[in-house]
VOKOLLUM-750501 format. One record per atom (N, C-alpha, C): residue in three letters; x, y, z. Coordinates in steps of 0.2 Angstrom, whole numbers, plus 2048, in hexadecimal, padded with zeros to 3 digits. Example, Ala and Ser with C-alpha at 12.3 -4.5 7.8 and 13.67 -1.06 7.14 Angstrom:
VOKOLLUM-750501
ALA8427E4827/ALA83E7EA827/ALA8427F0827/SER8407F5823/SER8447FB824/SER840800827/
end
This chain:
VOKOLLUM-750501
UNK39D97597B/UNK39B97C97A/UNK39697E980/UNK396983983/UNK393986989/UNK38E989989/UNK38E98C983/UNK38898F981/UNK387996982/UNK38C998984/UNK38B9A0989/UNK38B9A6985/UNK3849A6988/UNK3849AF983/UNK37E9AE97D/UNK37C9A797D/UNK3789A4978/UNK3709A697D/UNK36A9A7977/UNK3659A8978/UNK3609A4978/UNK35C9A0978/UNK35899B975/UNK34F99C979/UNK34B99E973/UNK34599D976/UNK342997975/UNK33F992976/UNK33B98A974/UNK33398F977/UNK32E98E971/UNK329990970/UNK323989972/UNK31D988976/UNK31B984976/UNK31498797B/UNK30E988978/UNK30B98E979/UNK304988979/UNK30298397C/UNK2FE98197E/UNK2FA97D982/UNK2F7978982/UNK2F6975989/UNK2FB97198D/UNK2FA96E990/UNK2FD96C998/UNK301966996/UNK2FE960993/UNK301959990/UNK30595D98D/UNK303960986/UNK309962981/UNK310966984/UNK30D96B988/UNK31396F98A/UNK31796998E/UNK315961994/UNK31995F999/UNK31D959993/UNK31C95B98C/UNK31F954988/UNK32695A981/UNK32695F987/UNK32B964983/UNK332961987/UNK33295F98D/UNK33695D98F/UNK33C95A98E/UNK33D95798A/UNK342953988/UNK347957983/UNK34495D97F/UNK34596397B/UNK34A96697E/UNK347969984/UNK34A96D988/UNK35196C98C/UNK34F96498F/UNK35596098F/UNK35B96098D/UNK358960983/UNK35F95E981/UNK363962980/UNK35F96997E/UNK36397297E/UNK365972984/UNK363972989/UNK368972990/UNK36E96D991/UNK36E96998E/UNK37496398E/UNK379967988/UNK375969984/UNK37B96D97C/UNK37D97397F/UNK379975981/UNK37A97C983/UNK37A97E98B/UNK37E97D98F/UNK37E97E996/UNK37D985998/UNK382987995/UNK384990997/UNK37C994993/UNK37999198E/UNK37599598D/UNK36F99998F/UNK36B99F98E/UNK36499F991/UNK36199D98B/UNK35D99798E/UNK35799398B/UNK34F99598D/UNK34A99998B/UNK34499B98E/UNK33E99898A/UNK33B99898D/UNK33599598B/UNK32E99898A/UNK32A999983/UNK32599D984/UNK31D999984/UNK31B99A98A/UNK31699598C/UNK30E99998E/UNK309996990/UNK303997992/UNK30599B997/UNK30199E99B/UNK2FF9A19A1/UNK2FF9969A7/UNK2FA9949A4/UNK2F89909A6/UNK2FF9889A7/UNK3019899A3/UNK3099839A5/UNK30F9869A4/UNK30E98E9A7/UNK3159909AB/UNK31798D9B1/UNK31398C9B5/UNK31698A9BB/UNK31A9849BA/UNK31797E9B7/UNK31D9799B5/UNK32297A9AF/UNK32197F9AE/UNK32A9809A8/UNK32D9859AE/UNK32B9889B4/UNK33098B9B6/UNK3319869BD/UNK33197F9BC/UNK33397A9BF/UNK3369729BB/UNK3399769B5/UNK33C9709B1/UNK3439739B3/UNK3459769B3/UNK34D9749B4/UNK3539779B1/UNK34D9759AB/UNK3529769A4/UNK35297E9A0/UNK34C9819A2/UNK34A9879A1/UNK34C98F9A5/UNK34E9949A3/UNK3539989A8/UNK34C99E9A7/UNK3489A09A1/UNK3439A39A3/UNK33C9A399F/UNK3379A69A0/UNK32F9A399F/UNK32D9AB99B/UNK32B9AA996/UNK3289AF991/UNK31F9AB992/UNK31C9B0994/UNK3159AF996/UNK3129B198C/UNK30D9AC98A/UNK30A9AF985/UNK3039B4988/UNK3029B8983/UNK3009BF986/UNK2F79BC982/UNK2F69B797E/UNK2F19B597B/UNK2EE9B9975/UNK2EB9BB972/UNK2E99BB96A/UNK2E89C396A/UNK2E79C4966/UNK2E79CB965/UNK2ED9D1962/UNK2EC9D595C/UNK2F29D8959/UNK2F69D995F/UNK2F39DF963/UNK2F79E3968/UNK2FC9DE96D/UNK2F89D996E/UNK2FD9D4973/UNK3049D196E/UNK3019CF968/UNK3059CC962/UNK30C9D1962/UNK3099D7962/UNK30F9DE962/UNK3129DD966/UNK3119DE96C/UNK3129DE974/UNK3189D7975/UNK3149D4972/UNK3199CE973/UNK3219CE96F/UNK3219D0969/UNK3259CF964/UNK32A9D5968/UNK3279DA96A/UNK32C9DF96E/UNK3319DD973/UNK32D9D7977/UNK32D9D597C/UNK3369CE97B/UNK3339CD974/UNK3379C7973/UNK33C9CB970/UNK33F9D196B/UNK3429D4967/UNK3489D796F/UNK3459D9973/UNK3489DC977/UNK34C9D697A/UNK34A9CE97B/UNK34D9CD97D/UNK3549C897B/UNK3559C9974/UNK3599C8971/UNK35A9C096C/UNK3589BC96D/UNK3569B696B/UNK35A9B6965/UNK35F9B0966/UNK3629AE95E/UNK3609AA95C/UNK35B9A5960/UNK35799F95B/UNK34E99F960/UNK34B99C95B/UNK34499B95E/UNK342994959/UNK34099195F/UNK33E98995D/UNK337989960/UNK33498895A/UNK32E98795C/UNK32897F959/UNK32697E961/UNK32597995F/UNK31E977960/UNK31897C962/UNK31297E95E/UNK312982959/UNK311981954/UNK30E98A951/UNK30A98B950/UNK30899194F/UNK30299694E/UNK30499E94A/UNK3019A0947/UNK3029A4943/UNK3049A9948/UNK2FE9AC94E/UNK2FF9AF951/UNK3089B1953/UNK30A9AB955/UNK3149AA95B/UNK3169AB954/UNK3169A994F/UNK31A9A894A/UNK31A9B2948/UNK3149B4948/UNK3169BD945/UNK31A9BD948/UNK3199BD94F/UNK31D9C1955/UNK3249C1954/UNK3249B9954/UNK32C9B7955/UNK3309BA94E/UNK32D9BB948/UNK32D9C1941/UNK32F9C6943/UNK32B9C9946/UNK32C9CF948/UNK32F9D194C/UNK3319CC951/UNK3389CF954/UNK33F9CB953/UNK33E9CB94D/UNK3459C9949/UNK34B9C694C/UNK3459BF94F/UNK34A9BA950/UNK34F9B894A/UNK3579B794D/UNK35B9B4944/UNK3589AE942/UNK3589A9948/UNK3559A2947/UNK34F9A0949/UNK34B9A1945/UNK34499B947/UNK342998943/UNK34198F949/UNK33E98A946/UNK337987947/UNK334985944/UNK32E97F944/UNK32C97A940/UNK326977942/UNK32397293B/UNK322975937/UNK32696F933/UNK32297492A/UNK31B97292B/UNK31597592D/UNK30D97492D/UNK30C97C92E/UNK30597B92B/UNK30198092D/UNK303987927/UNK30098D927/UNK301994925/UNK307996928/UNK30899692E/UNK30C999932/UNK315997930/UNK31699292D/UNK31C98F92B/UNK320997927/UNK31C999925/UNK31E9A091F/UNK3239A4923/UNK3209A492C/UNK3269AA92D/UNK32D9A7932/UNK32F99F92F/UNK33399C932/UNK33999C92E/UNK34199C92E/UNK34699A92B/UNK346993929/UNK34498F931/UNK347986930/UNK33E98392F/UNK33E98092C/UNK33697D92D/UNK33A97692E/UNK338972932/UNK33796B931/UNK334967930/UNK33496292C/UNK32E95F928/UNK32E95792F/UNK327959931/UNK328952937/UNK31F94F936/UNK31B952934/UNK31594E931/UNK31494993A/UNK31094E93C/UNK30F94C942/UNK30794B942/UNK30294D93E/UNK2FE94A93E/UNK2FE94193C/UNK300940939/UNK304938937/UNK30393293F/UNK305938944/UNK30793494B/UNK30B92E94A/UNK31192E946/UNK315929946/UNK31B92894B/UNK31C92F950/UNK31F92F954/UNK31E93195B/UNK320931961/UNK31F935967/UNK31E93D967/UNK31994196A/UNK31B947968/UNK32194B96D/UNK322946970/UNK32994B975/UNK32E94896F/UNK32F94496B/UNK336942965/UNK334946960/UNK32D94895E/UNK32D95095A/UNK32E95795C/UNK32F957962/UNK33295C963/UNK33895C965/UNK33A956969/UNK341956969/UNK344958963/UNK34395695C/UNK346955957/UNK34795E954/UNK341962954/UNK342968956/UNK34796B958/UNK34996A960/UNK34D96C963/UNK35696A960/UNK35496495C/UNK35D96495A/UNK35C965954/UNK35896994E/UNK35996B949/UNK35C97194C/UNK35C974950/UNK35B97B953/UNK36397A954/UNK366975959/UNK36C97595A/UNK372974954/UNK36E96F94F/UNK371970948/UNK373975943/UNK36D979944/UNK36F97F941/UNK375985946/UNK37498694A/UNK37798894F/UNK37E98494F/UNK38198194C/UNK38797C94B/UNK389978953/UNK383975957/UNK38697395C/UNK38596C95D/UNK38996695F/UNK38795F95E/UNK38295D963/UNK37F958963/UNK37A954965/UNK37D95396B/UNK37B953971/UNK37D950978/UNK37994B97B/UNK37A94597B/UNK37694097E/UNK372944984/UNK36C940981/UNK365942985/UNK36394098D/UNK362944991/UNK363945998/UNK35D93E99B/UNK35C93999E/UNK35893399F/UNK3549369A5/UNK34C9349A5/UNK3479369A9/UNK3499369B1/UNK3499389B4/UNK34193B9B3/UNK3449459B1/UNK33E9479AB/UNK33F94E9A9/UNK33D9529B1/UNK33A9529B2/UNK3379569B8/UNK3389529BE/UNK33A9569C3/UNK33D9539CA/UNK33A9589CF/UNK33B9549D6/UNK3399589DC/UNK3409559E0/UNK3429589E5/UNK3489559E8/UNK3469539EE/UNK34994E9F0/UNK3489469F5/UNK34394B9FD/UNK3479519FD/UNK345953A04/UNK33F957A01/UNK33C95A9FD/UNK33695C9FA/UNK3309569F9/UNK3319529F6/UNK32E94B9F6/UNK32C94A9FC/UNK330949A01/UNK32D946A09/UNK32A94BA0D/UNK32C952A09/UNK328958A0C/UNK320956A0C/UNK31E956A04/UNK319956A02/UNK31494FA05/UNK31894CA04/UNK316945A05/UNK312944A0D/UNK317946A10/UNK313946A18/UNK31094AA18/UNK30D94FA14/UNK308955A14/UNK301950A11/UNK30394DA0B/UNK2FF94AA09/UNK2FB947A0D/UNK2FF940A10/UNK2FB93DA13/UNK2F8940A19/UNK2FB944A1D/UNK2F6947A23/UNK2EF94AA21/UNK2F094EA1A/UNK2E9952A18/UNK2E594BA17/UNK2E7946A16/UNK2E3942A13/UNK2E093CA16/UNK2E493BA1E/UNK2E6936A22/UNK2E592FA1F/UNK2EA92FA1D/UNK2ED928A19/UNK2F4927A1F/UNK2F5920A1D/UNK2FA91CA23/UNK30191FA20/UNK305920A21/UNK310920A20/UNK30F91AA1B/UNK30D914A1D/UNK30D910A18/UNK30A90EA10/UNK308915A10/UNK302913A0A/UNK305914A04/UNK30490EA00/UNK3079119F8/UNK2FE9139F6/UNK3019189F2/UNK2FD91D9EC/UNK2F991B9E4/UNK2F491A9E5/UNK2F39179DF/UNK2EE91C9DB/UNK2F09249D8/UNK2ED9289D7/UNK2EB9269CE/UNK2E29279CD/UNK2DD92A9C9/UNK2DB92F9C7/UNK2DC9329C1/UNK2DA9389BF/UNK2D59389BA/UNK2CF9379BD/UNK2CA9359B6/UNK2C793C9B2/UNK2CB9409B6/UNK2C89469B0/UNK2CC9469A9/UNK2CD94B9A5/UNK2CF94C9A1/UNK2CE95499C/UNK2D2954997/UNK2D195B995/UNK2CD95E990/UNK2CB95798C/UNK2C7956985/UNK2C7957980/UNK2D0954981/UNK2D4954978/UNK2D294C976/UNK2D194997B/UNK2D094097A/UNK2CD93D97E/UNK2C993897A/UNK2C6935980/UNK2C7932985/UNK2C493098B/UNK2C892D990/UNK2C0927991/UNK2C2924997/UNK2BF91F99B/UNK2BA92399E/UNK2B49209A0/UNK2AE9249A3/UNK2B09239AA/UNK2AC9279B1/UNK2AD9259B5/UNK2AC91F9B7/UNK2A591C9B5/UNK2A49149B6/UNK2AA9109B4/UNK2AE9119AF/UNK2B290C9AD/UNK2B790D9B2/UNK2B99119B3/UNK2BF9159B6/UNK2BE9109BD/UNK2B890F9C1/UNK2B490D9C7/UNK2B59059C5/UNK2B39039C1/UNK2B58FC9BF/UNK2BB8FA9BE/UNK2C28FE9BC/UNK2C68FB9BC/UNK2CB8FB9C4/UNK2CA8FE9C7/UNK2CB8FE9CF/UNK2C88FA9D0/UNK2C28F79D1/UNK2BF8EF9D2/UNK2C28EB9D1/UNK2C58EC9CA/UNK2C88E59C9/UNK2D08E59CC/UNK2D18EB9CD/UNK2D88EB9CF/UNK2D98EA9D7/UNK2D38EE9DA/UNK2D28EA9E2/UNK2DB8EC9E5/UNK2DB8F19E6/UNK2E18F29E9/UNK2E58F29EF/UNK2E78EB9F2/UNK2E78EA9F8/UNK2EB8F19FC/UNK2EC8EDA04/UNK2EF8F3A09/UNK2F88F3A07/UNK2FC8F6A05/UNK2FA8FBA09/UNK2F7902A01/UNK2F48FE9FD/UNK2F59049F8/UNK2ED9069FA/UNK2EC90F9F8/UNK2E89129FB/UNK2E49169F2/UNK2E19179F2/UNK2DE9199EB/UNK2DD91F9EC/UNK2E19259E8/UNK2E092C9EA/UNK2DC9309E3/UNK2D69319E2/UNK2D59339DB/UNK2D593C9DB/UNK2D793C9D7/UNK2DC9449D6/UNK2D69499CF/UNK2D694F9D1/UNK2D29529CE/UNK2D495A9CD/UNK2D495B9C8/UNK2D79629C7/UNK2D09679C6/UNK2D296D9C3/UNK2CE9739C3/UNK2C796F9C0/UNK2C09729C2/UNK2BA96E9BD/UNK2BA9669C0/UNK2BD9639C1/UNK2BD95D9C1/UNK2BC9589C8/UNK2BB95C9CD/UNK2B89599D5/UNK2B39549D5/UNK2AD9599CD/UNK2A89539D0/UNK2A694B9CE/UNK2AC94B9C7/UNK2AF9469C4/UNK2B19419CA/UNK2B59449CF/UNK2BB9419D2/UNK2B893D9D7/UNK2B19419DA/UNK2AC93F9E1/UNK2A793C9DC/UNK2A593C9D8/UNK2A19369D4/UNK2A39309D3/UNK2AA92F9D2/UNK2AE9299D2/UNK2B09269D9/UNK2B392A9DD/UNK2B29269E6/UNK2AA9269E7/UNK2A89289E6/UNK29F9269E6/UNK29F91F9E4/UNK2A191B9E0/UNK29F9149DA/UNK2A490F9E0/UNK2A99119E2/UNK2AD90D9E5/UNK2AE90E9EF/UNK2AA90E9F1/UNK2AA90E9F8/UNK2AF90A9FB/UNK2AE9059FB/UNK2B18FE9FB/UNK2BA8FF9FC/UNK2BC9039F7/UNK2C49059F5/UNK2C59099FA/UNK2BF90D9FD/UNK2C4912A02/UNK2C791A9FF/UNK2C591B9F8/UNK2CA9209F5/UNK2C79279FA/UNK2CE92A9F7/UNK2CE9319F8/UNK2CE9359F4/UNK2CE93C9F4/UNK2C99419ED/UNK2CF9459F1/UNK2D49479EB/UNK2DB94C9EB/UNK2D79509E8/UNK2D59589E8/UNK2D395C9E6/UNK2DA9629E0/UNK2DD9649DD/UNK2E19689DE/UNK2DE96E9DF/UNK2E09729E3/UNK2DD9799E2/UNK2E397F9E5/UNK2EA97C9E4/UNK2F19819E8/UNK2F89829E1/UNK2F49809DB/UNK2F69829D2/UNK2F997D9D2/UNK2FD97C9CC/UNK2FF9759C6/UNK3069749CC/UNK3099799CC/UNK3119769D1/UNK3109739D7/UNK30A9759DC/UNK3069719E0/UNK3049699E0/UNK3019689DA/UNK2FE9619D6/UNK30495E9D4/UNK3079619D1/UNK30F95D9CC/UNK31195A9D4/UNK31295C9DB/UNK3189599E1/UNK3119559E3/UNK30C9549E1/UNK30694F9E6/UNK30694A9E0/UNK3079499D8/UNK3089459D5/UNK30F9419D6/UNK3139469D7/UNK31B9449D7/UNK31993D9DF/UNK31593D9E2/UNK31293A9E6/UNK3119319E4/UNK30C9319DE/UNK3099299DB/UNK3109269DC/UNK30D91F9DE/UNK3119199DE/UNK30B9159D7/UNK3099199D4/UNK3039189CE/UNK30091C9CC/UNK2FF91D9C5/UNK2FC9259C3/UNK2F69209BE/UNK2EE9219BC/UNK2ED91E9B8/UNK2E79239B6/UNK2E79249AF/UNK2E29299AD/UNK2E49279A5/UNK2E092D9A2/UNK2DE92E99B/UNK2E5934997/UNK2E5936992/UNK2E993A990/UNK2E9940991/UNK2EB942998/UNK2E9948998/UNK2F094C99D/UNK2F095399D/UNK2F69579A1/UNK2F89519A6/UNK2F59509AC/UNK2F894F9B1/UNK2FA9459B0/UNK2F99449AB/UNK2FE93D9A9/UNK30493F9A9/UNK3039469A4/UNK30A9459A0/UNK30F94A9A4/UNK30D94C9AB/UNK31294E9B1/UNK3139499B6/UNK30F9429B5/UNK31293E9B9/UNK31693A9B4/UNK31793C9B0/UNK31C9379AA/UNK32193C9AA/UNK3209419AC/UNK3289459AA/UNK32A9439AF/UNK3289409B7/UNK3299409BD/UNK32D93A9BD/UNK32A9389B8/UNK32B92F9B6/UNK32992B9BD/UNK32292C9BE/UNK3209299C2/UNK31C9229BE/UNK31A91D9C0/UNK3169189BD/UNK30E91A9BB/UNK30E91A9B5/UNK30891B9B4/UNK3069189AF/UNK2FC9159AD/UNK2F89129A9/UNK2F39169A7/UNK2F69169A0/UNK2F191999E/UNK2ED917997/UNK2E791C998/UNK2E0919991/UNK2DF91E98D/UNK2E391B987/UNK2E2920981/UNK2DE91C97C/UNK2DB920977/UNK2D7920970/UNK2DD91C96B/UNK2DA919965/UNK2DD918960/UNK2DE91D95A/UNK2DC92595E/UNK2DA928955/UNK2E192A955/UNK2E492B950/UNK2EA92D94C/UNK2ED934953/UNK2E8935951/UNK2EA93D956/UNK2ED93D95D/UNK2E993895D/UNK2E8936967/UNK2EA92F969/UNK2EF92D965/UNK2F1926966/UNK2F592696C/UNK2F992096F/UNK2FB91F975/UNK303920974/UNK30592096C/UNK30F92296A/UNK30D92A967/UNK30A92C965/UNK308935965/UNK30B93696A/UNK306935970/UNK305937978/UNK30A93497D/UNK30E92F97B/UNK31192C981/UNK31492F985/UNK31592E98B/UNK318931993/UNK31F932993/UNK321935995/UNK32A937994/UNK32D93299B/UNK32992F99F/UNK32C92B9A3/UNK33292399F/UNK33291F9A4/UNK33891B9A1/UNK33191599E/UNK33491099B/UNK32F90D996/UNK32C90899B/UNK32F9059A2/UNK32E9029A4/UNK32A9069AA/UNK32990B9A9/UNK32390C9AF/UNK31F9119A9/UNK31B90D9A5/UNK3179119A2/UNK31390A99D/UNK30C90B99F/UNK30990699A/UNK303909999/UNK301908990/UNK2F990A98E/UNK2F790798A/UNK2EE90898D/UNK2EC904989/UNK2E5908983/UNK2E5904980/UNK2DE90897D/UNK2D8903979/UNK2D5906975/UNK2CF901973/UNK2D28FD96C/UNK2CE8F596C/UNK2D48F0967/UNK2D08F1960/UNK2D58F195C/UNK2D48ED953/UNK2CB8EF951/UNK2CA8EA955/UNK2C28E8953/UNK2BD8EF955/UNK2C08F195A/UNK2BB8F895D/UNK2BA90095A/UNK2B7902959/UNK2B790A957/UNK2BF90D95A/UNK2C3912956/UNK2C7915959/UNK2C991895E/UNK2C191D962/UNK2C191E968/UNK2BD91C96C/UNK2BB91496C/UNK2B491196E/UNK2B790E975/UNK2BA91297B/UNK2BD910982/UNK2B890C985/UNK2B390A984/UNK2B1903987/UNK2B48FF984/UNK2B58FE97F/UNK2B88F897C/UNK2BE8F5980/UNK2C28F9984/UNK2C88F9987/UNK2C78F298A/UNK2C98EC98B/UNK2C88E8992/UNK2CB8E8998/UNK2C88E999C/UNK2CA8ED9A3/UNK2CE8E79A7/UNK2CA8E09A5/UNK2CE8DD9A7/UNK2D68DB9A7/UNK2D88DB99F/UNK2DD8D999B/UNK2E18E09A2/UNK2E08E79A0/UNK2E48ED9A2/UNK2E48EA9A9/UNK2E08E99AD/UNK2E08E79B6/UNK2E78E59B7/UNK2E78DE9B3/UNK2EC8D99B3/UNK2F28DD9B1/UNK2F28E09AC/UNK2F88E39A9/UNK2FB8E69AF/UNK2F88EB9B2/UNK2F88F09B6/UNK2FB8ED9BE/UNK2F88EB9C1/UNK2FB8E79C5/UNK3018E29C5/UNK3038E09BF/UNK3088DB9BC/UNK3108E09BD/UNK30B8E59B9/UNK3138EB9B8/UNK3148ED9C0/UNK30F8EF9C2/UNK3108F69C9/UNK30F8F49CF/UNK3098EF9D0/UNK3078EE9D7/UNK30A8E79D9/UNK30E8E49D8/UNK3128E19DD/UNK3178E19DE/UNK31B8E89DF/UNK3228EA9E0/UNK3238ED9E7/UNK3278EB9EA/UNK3268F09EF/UNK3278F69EF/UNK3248FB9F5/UNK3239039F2/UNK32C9039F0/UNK3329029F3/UNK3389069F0/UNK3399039EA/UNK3368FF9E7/UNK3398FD9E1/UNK3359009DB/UNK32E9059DE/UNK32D90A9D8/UNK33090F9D6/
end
């Protein structure tokens, strides 16, 4: 079934991590449903990477809180016809709207107030953290196709998000010219900022685990920093002289950042957006999550493949979000075991 003539909006109206872990969702409606429009209702702020997934044919901007936008919206989504809405934040807010402009189908978690104005609730008990949150949303997306009477199509393998081979070498020789790094350099990007849903490693720690990791030639240490976050990035090349790093600023939007991460031949950082665009990119990356329920490391996992992804957090005996606890040692050794002694084609 081709799906032609079918409507679908996938609802997912928050931050940058969550929105790049809708992925797989999206995937699998595009594989059931080819012929269909599949749209996506997102931030102002991670529209540019839903309108670089692939799988998405158009982008509903939320219009943000307020009755008259609430209106504005529901107009906006009734006119454009929607047979189903799958919603995999909610909020009272999306939920009136999507009420109001008398979608046939709307689904989401059975949680919260907001479930009142849905047909399908799913009961997935996701504060639990018993599974990946890109598998409870996937799961979303094929109740949607189940109702809809359409079968399951095996699910499309990483990488979700791509750049093609001639874009990559585009960017890449732009990189290293801005940066003057050698043809030969592999990339060993750190992002010690973060967004402040979990806690991460300080920059000292962050400083010390690059000590131990002592990253020979040809790999180069590039610490990457997004909006706010520069003087995190220059505090930390500040601790490590010795390493040579260099301080990626982004300051050309997310789609710009997405093709310089699409870059790492190592990505290592805390729980935060730009992990989880190097995991849809399925590039290698390490990373330091917390123990709390909410913020665990199988909640949050990377959508990359299992073998280029490794994390660690604080052990048994330590406070849940106690990130000194972490042994930077034990992680150095992991970390180099997995990624740094392959040659660059074989990442």
């Amino acid at each position: 079934m081709s799906g032609a003539g079918r409507r679908i909006l996938v609802v997912r109206n928050d931050k940058l991590g969550d929105f790049m872990l809708t992925c797989p969702a999206f995937a699998l409606l595009r594989a059931a449903l080819p012929g269909a429009r599949i749209d996506a209702l997102v931030q102002d702020y991670t529209a540019p990477m839903a309108a670089r997934f692939g799988t998405i044919d158009g982008i509903v901007r939320d219009p943000g809180p307020g009755w008259r936008n609430t209106l504005a919206l529901a107009k906006q989504l009734r006119a454009a016809r929607y047979e189903a809405a799958v919603v995999l934040f909610s909020s009272t807010r999306i939920a009136i709207a999507l009420w109001l402009a008398g979608i046939p189908l709307r689904l989401a978690p059975a949680t919260k107030l907001a479930q009142i104005f849905f047909h399908r609730r799913i009961r997935q008990r996701r504060s639990r953290s018993e599974k990946p949150e890109h598998v409870y949303n996937r799961e979303l997306a094929e109740a949607c196709l189940a109702a809809i009477g359409v079968p399951l199509p095996p699910l499309p393998a990483p990488p979700c998000l791509r750049f093609s081979a001639t874009e990559r070498a585009a960017t890449r020789r732009a990189f290293l010219a801005r940066h003057e790094l050698a043809e030969e350099a592999r990339l060993l990007f750190v992002h010690p900022g973060h967004g402040g849903s979990a806690a991460n490693l300080s920059v000292a720690r962050y400083a010390e685990l690059l000590r131990k990791l002592a990253p020979p030639p040809p790999w180069r240490v590039v610490i990457t920093a997004g909006p706010g976050e520069e003087a995190q990035a220059r505090d930390l090349a500040a601790r490590i002289p010795e390493l040579a790093p260099v301080v990626h600023v982004s300051r050309e939007g997310l789609e710009a950042f997405a093709r310089v991460l699409d870059l790492a031949d190592l990505f290592i950082s805390g729980s935060t957006g730009p992990l989880h665009i190097a995991g849809a990119l399925d590039r290698p990356t390490a990373a330091f999550y917390t123990r709390r329920r909410s913020a665990t490391a199988l909640r949050w996992q990377t959508l990359n493949r299992p073998a280029n992804r490794l994390a660690f957090c604080p052990p048994e005996t330590a406070g849940e979000e106690e990130m000194t606890a972490i042994d930077l040692d034990a992680a150095a050794g992991a970390i180099r075991a997995a990624f740094m002694g392959a040659s660059k084609d074989e990442v």
